[in-house]
N, C-alpha and C positions, 0 to 999 in steps of 0.2 A: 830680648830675654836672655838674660846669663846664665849658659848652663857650667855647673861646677864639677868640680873632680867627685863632690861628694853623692848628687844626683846622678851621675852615670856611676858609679856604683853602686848606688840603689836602683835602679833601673836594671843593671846586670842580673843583680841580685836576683831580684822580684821574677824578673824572665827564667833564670836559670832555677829556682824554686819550681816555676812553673811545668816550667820541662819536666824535669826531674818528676812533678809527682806526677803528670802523665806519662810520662816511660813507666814508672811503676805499677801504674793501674792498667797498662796494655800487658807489662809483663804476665801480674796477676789473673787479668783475665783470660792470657795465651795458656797460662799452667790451670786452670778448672777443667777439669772431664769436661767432656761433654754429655750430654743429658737427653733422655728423651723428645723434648719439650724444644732444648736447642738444636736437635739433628732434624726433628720437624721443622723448625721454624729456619734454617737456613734456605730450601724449599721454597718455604711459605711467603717470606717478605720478598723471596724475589719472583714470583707467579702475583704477589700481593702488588709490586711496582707494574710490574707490567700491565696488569691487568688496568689498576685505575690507569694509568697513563694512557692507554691505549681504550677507555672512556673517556676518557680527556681528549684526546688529540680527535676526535671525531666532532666535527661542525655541529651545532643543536639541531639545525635547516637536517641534517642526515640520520640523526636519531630515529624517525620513519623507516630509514632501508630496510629493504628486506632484500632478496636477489629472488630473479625472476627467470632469468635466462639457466635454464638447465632443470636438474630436479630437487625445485627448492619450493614443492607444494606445500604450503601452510609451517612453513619454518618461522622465525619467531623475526619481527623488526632490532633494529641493533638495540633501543630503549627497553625492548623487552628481553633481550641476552642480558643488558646489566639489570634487568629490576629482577631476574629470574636469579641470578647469580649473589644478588645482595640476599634476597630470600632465603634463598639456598646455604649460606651462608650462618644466617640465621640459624636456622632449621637445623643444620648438623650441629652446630657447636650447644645449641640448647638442648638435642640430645645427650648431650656429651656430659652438661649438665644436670640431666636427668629434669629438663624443663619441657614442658607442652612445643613442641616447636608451632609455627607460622601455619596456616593452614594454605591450599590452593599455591606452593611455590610454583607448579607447573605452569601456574597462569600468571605469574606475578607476582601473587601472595595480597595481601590484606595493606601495605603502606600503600599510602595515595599518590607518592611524587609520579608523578607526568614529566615534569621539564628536566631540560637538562640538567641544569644545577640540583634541583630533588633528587634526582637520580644520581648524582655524583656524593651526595649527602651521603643517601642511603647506602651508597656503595659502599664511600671509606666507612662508613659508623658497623657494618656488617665487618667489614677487614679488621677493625678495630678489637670489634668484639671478639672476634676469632682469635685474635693473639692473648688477649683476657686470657680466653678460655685455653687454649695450647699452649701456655705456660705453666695452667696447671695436672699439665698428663707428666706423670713421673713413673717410674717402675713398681712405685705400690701400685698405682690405679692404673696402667695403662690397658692389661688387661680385663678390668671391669665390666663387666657387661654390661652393653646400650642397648636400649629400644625404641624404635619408633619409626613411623612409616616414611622416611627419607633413608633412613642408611641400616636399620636396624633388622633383626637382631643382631649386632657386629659387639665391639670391646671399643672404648675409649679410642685406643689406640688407630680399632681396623675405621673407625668415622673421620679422623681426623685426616686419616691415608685417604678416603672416597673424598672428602672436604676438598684434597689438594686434586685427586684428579677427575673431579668434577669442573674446579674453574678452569684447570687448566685444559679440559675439552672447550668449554665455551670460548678461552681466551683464545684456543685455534681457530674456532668460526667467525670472533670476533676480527680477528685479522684478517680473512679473508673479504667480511665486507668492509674495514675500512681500503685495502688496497682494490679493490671495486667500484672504489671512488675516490683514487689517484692517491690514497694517504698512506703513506708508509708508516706501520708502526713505529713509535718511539722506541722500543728494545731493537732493533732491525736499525736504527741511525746510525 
């Protein structure tokens, strides 16, 4: 194939084009305030990696654990820390929208997934949803008041705060029983 003087500089071209309008869209996006919605959400996607990741990285075969040795009477199996957590999940940001949440989160909630892939479904589709919903708390609404028997009476704002430190209590238990059975969290690598 002959390449010619005329195609490397079309090739330059097209590359340096390229460059150029993404330096300008990191620029523009470095000079926007930041926002309710984004000072949550910085937070949020990274308790949101960790967490599925750390569903992930646990064997299916271990989805069963629970821990036994110490005082860990009637604590929930690892399968039911993520189906509690995707409920949960649920449950606050449909608050948030002034929607019925899930009923029984303590116990699971009403989705059927069992296995681990259902369970990994449900997780990210709940994490999903949550970003939905906490892109739209801004400084009109964030104060708004919520209702409902997960987080409420609280405001937009104070649900979307209990959202984050709720997973991120489970996401502590979760860690402990994947390294219970030799696995090192993914955020911990």
């Amino acid at each position: 194939m002959k390449f010619s003087c005329r195609s490397a500089v079309l090739v330059i071209t097209l590359v340096w084009g390229s460059v150029t309008a993404w330096c300008q869209n990191m620029e523009k996006r470095a000079r926007q305030p930041p926002t309710i919605a984004s000072t949550l959400n910085q937070t949020w996607k990274m308790l949101e990696w960790s967490f599925v990741s750390a569903a992930d990285a646990m064997p299916e075969n271990k989805y069963p654990f629970a821990p036994t040795d110490g005082e860990f009477k009637r604590v929930r199996t690892f399968a039911q820390q993520v189906k509690h957590v995707a409920c949960a999940n649920f449950a606050f940001f449909n608050e948030i929208q002034g929607k019925t949440p899930p009923p029984e989160c303590e116990n699971g909630g009403p989705d059927p997934a069992k296995t681990k892939p259902e369970l990994m479904k449900y997780l990210r589709d709940s994490f999903a949803y949550a970003d939905e919903v906490m892109a739209t708390i801004d400084a009109k609404n964030a104060l708004a008041p919520v209702s409902g028997r997960y987080g409420g009476p609280s405001t937009k704002l104070g649900i979307a705060v209990l959202a984050v430190w709720h997973a991120s209590d489970h996401y502590g238990q979760m860690v402990e029983y994947l390294r219970m059975n030799g696995i090192v969290p993914p955020a911990s690598r």
